[in-house]
N, C-alpha and C positions, 0 to 999 in steps of 0.2 A: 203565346201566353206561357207554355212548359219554358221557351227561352229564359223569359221575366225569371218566372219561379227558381227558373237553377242559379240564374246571377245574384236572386235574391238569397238563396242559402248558400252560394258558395261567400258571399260577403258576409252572411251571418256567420258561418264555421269560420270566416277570416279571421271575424274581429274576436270571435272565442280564442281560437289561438292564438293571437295576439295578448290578449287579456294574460290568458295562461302562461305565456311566454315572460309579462311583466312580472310575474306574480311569480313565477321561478326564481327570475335572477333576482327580484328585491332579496326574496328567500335566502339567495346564495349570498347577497352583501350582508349579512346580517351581523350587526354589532358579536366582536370577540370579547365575552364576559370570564371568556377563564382560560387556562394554560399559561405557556412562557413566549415571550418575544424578544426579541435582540431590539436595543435601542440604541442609537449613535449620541455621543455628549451629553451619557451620564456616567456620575461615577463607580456608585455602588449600586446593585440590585435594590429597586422602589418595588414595591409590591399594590395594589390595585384591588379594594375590595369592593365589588357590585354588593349593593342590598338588594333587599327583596323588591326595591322599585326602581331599581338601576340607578342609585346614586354612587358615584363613584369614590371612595375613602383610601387619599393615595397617604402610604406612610414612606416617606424617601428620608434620604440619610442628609439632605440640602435640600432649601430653597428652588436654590436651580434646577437639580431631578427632579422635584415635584412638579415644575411650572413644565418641565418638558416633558412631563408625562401627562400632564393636563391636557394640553395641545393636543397630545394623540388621544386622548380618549372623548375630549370634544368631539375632535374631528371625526372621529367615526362614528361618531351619535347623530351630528348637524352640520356637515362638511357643505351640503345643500343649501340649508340657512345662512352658514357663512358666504356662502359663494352669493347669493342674493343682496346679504347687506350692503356687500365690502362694491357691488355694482352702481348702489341707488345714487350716491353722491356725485361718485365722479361722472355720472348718465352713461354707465355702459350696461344698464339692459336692453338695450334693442340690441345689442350681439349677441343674445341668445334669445329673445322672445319677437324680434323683427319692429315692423314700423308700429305695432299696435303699442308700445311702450314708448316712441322716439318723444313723444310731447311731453312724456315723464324725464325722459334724458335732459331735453333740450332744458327744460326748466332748473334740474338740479347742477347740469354742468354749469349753468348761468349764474346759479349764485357764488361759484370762488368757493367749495368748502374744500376740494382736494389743493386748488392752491394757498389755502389759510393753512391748510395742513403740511404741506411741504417746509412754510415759515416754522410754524413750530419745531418739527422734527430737525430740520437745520439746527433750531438753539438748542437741540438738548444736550445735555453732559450724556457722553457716551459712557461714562464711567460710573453714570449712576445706577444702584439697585432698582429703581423705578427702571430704568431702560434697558439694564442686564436680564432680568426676570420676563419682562414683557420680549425680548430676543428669544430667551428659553421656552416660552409658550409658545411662541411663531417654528420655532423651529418642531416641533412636537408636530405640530399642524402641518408643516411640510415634509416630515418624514412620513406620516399619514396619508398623504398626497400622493406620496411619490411610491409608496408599497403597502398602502393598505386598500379595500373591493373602494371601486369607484360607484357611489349610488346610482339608482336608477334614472333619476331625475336629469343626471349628466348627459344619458345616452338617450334620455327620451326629447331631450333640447336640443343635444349637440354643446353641453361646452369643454371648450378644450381649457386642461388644468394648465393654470398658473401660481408660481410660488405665492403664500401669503406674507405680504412687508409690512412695514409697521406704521407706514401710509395708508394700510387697508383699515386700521386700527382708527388712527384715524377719525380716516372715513364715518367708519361707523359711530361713534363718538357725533361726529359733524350731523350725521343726520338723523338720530337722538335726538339732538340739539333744537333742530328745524321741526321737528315733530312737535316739540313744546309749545312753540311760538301761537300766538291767535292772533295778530292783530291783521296778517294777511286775510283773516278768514269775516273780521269785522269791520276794521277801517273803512275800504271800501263801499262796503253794505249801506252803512252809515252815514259817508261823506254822499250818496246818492241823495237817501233819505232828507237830509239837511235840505240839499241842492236843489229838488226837485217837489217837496213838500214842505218843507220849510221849517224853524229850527223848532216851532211849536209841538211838532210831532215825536220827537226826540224827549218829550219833558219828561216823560212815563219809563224812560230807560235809563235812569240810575247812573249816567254820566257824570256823579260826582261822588261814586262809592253810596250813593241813599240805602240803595236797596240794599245794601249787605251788614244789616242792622247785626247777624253774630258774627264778631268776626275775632279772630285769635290774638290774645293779649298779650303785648307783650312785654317783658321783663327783664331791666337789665338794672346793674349795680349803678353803671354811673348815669241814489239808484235808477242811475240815470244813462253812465256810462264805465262807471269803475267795477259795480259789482262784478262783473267777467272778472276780476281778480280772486274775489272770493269764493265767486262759482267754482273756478279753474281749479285754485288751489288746495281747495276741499279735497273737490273729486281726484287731484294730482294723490293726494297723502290715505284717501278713502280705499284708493282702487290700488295701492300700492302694495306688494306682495308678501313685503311687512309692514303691519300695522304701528300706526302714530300711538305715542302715547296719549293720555286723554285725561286723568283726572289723580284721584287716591284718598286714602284715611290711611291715617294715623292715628295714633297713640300711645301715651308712655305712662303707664302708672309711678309714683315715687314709693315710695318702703312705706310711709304713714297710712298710703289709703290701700295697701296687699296683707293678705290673711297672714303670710309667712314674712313680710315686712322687707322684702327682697323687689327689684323692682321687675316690672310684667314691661314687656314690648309686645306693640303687634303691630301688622303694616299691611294692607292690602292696595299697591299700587294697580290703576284701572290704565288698562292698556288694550288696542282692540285686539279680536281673539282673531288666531290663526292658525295653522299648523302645520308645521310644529308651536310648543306654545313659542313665548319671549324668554325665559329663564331655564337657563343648566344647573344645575346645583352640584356642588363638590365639596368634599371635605379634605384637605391640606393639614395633615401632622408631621412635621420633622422635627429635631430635637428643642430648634429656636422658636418653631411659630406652631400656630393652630389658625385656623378660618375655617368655617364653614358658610360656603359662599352663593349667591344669584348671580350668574353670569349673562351678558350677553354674546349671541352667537358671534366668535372671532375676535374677544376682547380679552383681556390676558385678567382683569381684577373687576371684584365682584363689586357692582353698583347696591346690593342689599347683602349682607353678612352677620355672622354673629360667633366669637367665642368664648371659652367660660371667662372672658375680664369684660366686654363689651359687647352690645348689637347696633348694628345701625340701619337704617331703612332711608326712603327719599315718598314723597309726594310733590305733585304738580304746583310751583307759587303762584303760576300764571300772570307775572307782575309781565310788563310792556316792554318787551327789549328789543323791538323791533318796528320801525316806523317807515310811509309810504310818503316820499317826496314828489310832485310837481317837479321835473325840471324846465327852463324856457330855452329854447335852441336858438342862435342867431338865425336872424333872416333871411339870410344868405348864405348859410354853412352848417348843414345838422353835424358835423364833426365839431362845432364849437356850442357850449351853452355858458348860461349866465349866473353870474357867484358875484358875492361882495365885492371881489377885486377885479370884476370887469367878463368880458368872455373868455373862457380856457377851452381847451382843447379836451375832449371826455378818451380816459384810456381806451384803449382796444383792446379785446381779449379774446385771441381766435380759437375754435378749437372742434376737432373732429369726433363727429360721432359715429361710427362702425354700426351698419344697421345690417342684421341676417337678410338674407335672399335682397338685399334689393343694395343701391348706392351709398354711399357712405353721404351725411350729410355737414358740411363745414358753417359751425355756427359761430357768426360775429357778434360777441357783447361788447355795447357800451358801458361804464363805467365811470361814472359822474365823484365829484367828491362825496356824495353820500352812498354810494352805491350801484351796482347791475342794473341798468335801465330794462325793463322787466317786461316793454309791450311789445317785444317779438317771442318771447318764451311762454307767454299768456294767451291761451285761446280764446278769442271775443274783446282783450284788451282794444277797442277803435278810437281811446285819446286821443286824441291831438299831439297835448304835450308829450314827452315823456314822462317817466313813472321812476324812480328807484326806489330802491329795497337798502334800507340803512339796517344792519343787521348787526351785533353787539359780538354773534360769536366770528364773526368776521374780521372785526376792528380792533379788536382785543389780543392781545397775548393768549394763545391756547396753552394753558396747562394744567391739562385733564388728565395726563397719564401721571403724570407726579401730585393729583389732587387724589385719585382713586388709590393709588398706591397707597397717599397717605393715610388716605380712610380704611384701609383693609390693614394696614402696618402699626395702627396707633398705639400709644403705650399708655396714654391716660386721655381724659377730657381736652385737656389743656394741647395735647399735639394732634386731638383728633378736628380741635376748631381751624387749627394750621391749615389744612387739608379744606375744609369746610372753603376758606378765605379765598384757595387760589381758584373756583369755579366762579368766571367771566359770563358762562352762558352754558348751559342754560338757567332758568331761574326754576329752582329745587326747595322746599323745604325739609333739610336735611333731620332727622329725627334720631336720638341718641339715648343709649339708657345703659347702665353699667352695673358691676357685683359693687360699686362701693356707696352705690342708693343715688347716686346722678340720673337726671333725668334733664334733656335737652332738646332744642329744636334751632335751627338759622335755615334763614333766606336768605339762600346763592346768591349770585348775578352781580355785575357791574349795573350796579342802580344807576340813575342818572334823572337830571331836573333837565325842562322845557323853561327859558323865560314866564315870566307871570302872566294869564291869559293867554297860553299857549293853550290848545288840546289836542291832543294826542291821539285821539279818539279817530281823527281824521285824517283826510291825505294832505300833509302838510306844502307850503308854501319853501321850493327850495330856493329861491334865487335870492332873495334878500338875504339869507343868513339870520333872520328873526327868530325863524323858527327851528333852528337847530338846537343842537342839546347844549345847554348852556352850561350846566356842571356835572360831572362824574361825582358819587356819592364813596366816602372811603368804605370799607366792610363794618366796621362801628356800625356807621348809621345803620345797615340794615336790621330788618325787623327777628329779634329772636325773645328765646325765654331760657333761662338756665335756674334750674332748678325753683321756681315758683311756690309760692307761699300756698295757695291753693294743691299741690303736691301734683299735677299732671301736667304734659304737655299735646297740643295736638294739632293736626292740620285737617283741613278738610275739601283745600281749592279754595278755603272762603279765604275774605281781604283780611289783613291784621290791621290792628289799629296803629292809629298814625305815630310817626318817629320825631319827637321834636318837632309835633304841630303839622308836619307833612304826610299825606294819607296818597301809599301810591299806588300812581296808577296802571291799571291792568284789566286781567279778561277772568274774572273772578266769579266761579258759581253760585247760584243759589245757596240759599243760608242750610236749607233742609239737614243735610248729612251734617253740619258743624252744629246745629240746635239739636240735633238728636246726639251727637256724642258726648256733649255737654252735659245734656239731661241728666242721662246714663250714669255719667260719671261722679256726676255733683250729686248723685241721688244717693249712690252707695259709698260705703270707706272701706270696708275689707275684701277687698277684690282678690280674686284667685285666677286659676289657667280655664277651667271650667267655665267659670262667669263670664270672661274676657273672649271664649270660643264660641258661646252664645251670643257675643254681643256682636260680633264681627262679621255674622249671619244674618245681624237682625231684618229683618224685611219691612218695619214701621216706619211712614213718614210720619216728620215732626209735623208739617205745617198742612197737610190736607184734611183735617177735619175743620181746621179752622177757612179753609178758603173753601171746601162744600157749604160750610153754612149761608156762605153769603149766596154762593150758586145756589143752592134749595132753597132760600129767602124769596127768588125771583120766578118762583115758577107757582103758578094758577093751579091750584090740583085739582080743578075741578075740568079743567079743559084736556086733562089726563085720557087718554085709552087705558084702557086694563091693564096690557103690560108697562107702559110709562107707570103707572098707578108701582108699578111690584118692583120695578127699579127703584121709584124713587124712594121706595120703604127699604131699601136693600142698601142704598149708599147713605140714608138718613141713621141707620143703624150701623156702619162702619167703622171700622179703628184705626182703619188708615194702612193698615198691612197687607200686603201683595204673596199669598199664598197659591198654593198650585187649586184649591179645588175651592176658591171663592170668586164671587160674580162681581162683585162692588168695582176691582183695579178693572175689569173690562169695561165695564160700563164709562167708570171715570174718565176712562185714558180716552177712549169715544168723544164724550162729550169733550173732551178738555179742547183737542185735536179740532173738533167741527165751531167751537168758541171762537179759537185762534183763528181759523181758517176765514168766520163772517166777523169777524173784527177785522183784520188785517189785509187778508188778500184784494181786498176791494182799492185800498190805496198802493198797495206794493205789486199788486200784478201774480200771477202764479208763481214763474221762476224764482223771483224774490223773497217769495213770501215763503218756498223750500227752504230759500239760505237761511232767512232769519229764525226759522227753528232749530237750527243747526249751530247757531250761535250763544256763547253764552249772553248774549241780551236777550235772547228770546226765553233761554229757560228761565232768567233771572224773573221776566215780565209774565210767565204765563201763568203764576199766579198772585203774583205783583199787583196786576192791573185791575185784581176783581174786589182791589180794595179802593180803587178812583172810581166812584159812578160815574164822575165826571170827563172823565178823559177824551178827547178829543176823536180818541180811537174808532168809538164806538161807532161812531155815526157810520151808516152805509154811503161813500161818496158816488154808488153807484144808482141812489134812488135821491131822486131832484124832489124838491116841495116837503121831505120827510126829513124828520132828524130821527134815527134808531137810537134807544136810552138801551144801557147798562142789561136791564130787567128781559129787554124787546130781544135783543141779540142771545143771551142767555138761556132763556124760553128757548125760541129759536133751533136753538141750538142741539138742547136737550131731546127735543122732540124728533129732530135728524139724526141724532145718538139711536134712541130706543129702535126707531125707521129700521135703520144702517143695521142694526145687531140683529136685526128678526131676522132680515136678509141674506146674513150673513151667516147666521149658527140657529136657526130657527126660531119658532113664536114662546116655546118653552122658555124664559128669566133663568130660570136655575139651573137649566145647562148651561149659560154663558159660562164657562168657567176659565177659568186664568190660562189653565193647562192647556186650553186649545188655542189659545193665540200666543202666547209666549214661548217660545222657543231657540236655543242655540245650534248650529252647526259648525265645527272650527274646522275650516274649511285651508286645503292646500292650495299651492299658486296652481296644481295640477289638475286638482279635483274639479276644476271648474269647465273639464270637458268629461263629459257624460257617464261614457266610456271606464273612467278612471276616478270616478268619482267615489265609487265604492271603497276603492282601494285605499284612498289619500285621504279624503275626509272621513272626521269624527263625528258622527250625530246621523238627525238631527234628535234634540233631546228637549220634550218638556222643561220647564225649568221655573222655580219662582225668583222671585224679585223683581224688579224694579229700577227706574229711573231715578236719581236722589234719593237711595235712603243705603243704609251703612249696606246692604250687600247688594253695591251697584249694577245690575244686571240692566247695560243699555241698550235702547234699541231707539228709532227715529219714528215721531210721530206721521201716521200718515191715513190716506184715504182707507186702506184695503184694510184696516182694523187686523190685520196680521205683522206682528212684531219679534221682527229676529233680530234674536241679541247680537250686536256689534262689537261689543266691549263690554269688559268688564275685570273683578281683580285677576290679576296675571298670578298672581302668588297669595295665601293668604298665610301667614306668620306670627309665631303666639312663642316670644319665648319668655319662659320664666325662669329667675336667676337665681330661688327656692332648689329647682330640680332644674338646670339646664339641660343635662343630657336627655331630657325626655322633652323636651319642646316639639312645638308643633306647626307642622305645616301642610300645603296642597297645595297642586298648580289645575288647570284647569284639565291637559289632557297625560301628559304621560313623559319623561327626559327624552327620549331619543326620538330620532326625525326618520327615523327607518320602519316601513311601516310594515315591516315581518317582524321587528324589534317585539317582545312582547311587553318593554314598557314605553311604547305608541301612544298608548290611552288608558295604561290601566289605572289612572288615576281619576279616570273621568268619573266614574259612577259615585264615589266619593266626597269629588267636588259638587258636585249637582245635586245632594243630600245635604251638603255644609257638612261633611265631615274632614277628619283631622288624619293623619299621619306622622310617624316620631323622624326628627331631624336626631339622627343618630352620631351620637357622639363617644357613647362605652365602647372602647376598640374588642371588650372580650365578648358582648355582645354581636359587636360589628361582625365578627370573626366568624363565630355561628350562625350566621342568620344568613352569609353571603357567598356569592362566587368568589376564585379567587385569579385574578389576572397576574402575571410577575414581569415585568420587565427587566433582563439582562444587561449590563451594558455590555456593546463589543468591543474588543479586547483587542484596541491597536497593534 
């Protein structure tokens, strides 16, 4: 027993000094916020000023010093981050995280993004400022590399440094890209559904744009066997150690409806949390340019920016740019399958993936004309046929780095749409507002039409050629608004309305957050920073008081218990808003959850019936459907001689709700409060062993909001009535062109990925109150308030 006991404390004093030992050296890599440094290929001394929350404000004498001194001061903030992203595409993290990642490798090496990238980088002009600058920022990052503290995360993994090229760049672009995409995540689900229940079931899911009754206007002058795809690919992008992007709002006030008659931007893109967050922020003054920019880790030019001539921001289009093909294999030859012109031969695409501790594994894609045959990279994929993945950012011409460049370098509206034109994929609603009272929005993406009676919706039919893309749409066609007689523009994930009679198609949210900014906006005219920084927080859904009443329509109060009885007086009095010390969003989100679950999972099964809350068909329908009493759904297919009405399920339902919450937070109503089941943690790829959990993760944190309403705080509906936010805005942005220099913003947790950095998280408490922060722009301001870093050049 004395033996036990001393192995047991010598392992406990192990893992202390272990701990200790981490928590040293992070200590010693700690971000350099002040003194002098030598830098190679710059010209003159740039100088480096930290603010009070570590954003960096480089003032260089060129372009090019500034982009190479970016590099290094990235890099030393998120060298980690970079080194994560620049892995996901090409599938090399199992060289540093072993086989628990290879099914993530296998999949993304499968789709061609590092070799779509290679095409591009080939065609660029070497001599252009787009490719000069983005050199300059690479190189910053590789002198960083090569003589600045290697994080902790490096020695605690094992990766050995390699140079960053402009392939890694890329890269992360590429899987961006794939983050956007949904139809991997519904096609499937759906082509089940149809398959195996038949097309009657499908009628309640808005497969012709129905349900997306607000959608954004627009303005110009002239389960059977496929779902394993969507299962796979969820959890492929869920469990991925950077998170997908997922949603956004927008909006752009014009000078008619602003107090000071200047225009107001704001942007809050929803992206899952993690941490470090997704955005760097920098400020760039040299004699020619100004930015103030959102970076992503390892990418040389900011995808959200703003300086005193213009801002511009992005949200989710969610328009289809990516479809799932059937292919047929010859009989006698799975190297050949069948097309228009007979049997061909499907390319081969070999390639090795480097896995830690164990064999390297060599993976063979096939390669059909529409695409990477996708059922060896798919866990649970047991088609028959094959599957391809027809993918727009693949097929296209990439020119993402001369599109961002253009966006961060523009000189008016008119060269900032240039830029706008050449993104192929992903599909973006780009959002724009200027000092000269322009207010603008376009949808990205290489559009493209299916033959008539084609749906897209499903895993298409390759062999004929019927169902392939019939025509590419020019940039014209796509849906935008410029400058609007109504004076604002905005996005919300909802559908826009149709272009010349054509309504396209895609994976398009709930109306909620686009009816509530609407409201908002068409309610008031003289909008200020103030007003605009309330509204960006707001926690009101539009559409739940109207779909409670029909749910409280259906329920017997007389069949009530006591606490059912104090519920239902609690959500019959509601406003629809998700605050931290109210009972109504618990109760709701309860019942809404245990509704879905005796509607649905009876025909779809368990597994299934996960995915399709995870979908936006499911969100679109779950409260969609509680305006069809009649809906097919309803009936329990699991009780024979019974048909379940609308009213019966409902009930039901409700009563399992109040059940579940006694169970679960006690018999007391008014302690259910929000604050106990909603909650965030932004969690590191580290923190997720025990040990080190303290150190890396941020939280976890109370927090209000909510699913669908302007301050999207998401989490997935489920059994355990406990909801950890997933996602939600990455950034949230208020600038007004009144006072620019005083604009506002917040990220979720803090710039730097160094978790001794002291700004790690100190943005957190901030964010989670919905407060604000100044995007500092007054250099004599800047000056006072910061450290000061200087960068030397050395002197050939």
């Amino acid at each position: 027993m004395r033996v036990v006991k001393r192995i047991a404390l010598f392992l406990f004093l192990f893992l202390i000094v272990l701990v200790l030992a981490i928590v040293g050296y992070a200590f010693y890599t700690k971000p350099k916020y002040d003194g002098e440094l030598a830098l190679k290929n710059i010209e003159k001394t740039t100088t480096v000023y930290f603010d009070d929350f570590g954003v960096p404000h480089i003032y260089a004498n060129s372009q090019k010093d500034a982009m190479v001194a970016l590099g290094y001061v990235h890099a030393q903030d998120r060298l980690w981050q970079m080194e994560l992203m620049r892995r996901i595409a090409p599938g090399r993290l199992s060289e540093i995280f072993g086989s628990v990642a290879l099914k993530n490798d296998m999949f993304f090496a499968g789709l061609g993004i590092e070799e779509a990238s290679e095409i591009a980088i080939a065609k660029l002009d070497k001599n252009g400022k787009d490719y000069q600058l983005a050199m300059a920022y690479l190189d910053g990052i590789n002198q960083y590399l090569e003589e600045g503290k290697t994080p902790i995360e490096f020695h605690l993994v094992g990766v050995k440094k390699e140079k960053f090229t402009l392939k890694d760049v890329y890269n992360i672009f590429g899987y961006m890209s794939f983050s956007f995409a949904m139809a991997q995540k519904t096609d499937p689900l759906l082509t089940d559904i149809r398959d195996q229940l038949g097309p009657e079931y499908l009628k309640d899911f808005g497969l012709d744009g129905s349900l997306g009754t607000t959608r954004i206007k627009n303005s110009k002058e002239k389960i059977k066997k496929y779902s394993a795809i969507a299962k796979s690919v969820t959890a492929l992008l869920d469990q991925s150690p950077i998170p997908p992007f997922i949603g956004s709002n927008s909006w752009v006030i014009a000078p008619p409806k602003t107090e000071n008659g200047k225009v107001i931007f704001a942007n809050d893109p929803h992206i899952g949390f993690s941490q470090p967050a997704t955005w760097y922020e920098a400020h760039i003054v040299t004699p020619d340019f100004e930015l103030y920019g959102y970076y992503l880790a390892g990418t040389p030019y900011p995808l959200l920016g703003h300086n005193r001539k213009y801002a511009y921001g992005l949200t989710m289009f969610e328009n289809d740019d990516l479809d799932l093909y059937k292919e047929e294999n010859k009989a006698d030859d799975a190297n050949s399958y069948l097309s228009p012109k007979g049997y061909v031969n499907y390319q081969i695409r070999n390639k090795t993936i480097q896995v830690k501790d164990s064999s390297a594994v060599n993976l063979k894609v096939k390669i059909s004309r529409h695409g990477p045959i996708v059922n060896d990279l798919i866990k649970g994929l047991n088609a028959k046929q094959p599957i391809a993945l027809s993918w727009i950012y693949t097929q296209q011409p990439i020119q993402i780095l001369d599109a961002v460049y253009r966006l961060s370098h523009a000189q008016n509206i008119t060269d900032f749409q240039k830029g706008v034109a050449l993104i192929a994929a992903p599909g973006l609603n780009v959002m724009y507002g200027d000092a000269k009272g322009n207010v603008a929005w376009w949808a990205t993406g290489k559009l493209y039409k299916h033959q008539p009676g084609v749906n897209p919706n499903f895993i298409l039919n390759g062999a004929s050629g019927k169902e392939d893309i019939a025509e590419y749409l020019d940039f014209s066609k796509n849906p935008s608004a410029v400058n609007p007689t109504w004076n604002y523009v905005y996005s919300a994930n909802n559908q826009p309305e149709a272009v010349e009679g054509f309504l396209y198609p895609g994976y398009y949210l709930p109306e909620d957050r686009a009816k509530r900014i609407t409201t908002l906006l068409d309610a008031k005219q003289k909008w200020n920073k103030q007003a605009v920084s309330e509204m960006i927080v707001d926690n009101t859904s539009s559409t739940v008081t109207e779909t409670l009443k029909v749910m409280l329509a259906s329920i017997t109060i007389e069949s009530l218990s006591e606490n059912q009885k104090q519920a239902f007086a609690i959500l019959k009095d509601w406003k629809g808003d998700s605050n931290l010390n109210q009972v109504a969003p618990t109760i709701y989100n309860k019942w809404l959850y245990l509704y879905l679950k005796n509607t649905f999972e009876d025909e779809l099964g368990k597994d299934k019936f996960e995915q399709f809350l995870g979908t936006h068909i499911g969100k679109q329908v779950a409260t969609k459907l509680i305006a069809n009493p009649n809906s097919i759904w309803w009936d329990d297919s699991t009780t024979k001689g019974t048909k379940e009405t609308q009213a019966f399920i409902l009930q039901k339902s409700y009563k399992e709700a109040v059940v579940a919450l006694e169970k679960q937070l006690g018999n007391t109503v008014a302690s259910w409060t929000w604050n106990k089941v909603h909650t965030v943690e932004h969690q590191h790829p580290l923190g997720k062993v025990s040990a080190l959990k303290p150190i890396f993760n941020v939280g976890p944190f109370e927090i209000a909001g909510t699913n669908e309403v302007i301050n999207n705080l998401m989490f997935g509906l489920n059994a355990s009535g406990n909801y950890k936010v997933t996602a939600g805005p990455s950034t949230r942005r208020i600038i007004d062109f009144s006072d620019v220099e005083n604009s506002w913003s917040i990220i979720p947790t803090g710039q730097s990925g160094n978790p001794m950095s002291a700004h790690y998280a100190d943005q957190t408490q901030l964010y989670n109150e919905g407060k604000f922060r100044k995007m500092k722009m007054n250099k004599a301001e800047i000056v006072t308030t910061s450290t000061k870093l200087i960068f030397n050049p050395i002197k050939k």
